[in-house]
C-alpha positions as CSV (number, residue, x, y, z in Angstrom):
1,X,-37.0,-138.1,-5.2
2,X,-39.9,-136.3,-7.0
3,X,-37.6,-133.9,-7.8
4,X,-35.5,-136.0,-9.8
5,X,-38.6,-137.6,-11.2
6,X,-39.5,-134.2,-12.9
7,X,-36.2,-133.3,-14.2
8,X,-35.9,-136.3,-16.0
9,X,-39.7,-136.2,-17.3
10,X,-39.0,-132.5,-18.1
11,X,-35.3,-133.5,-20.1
12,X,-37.2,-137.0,-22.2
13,X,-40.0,-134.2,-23.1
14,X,-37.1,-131.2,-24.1
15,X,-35.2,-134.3,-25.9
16,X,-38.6,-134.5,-28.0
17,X,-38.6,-131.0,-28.9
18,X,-34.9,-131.0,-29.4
19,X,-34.9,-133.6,-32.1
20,X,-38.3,-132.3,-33.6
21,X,-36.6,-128.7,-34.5
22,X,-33.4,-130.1,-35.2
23,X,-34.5,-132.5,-37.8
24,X,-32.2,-131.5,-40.3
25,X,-29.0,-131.7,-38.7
26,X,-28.7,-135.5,-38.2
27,X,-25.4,-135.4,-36.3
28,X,-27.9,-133.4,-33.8
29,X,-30.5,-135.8,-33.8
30,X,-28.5,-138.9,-33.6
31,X,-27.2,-137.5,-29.9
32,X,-30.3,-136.3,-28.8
33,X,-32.2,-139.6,-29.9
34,X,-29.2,-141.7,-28.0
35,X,-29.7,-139.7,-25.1
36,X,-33.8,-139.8,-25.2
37,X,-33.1,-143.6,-25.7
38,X,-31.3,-144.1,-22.7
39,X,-33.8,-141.9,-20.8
40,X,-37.0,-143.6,-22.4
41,X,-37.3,-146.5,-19.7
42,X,-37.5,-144.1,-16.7
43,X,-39.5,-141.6,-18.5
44,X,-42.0,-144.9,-19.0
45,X,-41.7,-145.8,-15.2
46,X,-42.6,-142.3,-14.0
47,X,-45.5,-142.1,-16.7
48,X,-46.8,-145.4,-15.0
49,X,-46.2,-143.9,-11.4
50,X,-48.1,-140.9,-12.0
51,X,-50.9,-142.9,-13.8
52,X,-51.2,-145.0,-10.5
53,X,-50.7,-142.0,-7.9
54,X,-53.5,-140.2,-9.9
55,X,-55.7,-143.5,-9.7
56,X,-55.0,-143.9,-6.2
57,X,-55.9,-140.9,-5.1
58,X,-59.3,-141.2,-7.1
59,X,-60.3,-144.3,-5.7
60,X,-60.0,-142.3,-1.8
61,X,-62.1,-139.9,-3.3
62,X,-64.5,-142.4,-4.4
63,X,-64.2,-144.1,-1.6
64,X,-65.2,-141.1,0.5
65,X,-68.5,-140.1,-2.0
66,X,-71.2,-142.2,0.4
67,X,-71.8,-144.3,-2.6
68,X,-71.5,-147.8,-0.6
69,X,-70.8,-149.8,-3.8
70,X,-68.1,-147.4,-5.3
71,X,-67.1,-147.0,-1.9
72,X,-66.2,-150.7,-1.7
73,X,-64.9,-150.5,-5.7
74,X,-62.8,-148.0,-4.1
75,X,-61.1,-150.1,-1.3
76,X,-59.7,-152.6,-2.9
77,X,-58.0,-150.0,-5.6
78,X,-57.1,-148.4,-2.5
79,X,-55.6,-151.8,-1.2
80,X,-54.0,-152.8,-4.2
81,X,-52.7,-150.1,-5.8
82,X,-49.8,-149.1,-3.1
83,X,-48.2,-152.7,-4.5
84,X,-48.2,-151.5,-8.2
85,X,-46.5,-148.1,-7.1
């Protein structure tokens, strides 16, 4: 699954690029833009999953720092991020 995840993370970002140096050739453009368009809401969804995975695996290292208030901070990010992913 991750794997897809990249490639289609890697193609929305080459799409960018694409369009970017092709600027000039509107034909070009207008098919890389449809494409990027109907790539745009995954590429969103796996910006928010790897915003969440990145918090979640800060709050377990916060959770493990031995500061008893971040600690507990920590748990319920720890508790209620799984849900969000």
């Amino acid at each position: 699954m991750l794997e897809k995840l990249n490639a289609i993370e890697n193609r929305f970002n080459e799409l960018n690029r694409l369009i970017e140096e092709n600027a000039e050739n509107y034909t070009r453009v207008a098919e890389l833009a449809k494409e990027r368009a109907e790539l745009e809401p995954f590429y969103q969804l796996i910006t928010n999953y790897h915003s969440l995975t990145n918090q979640l695996e800060q709050a377990k290292q916060l959770a493990e720092s031995g500061d008893a208030e971040m600690a507990a901070l920590a748990a319920i990010e720890i508790e209620e991020l799984p849900s969000q992913i």
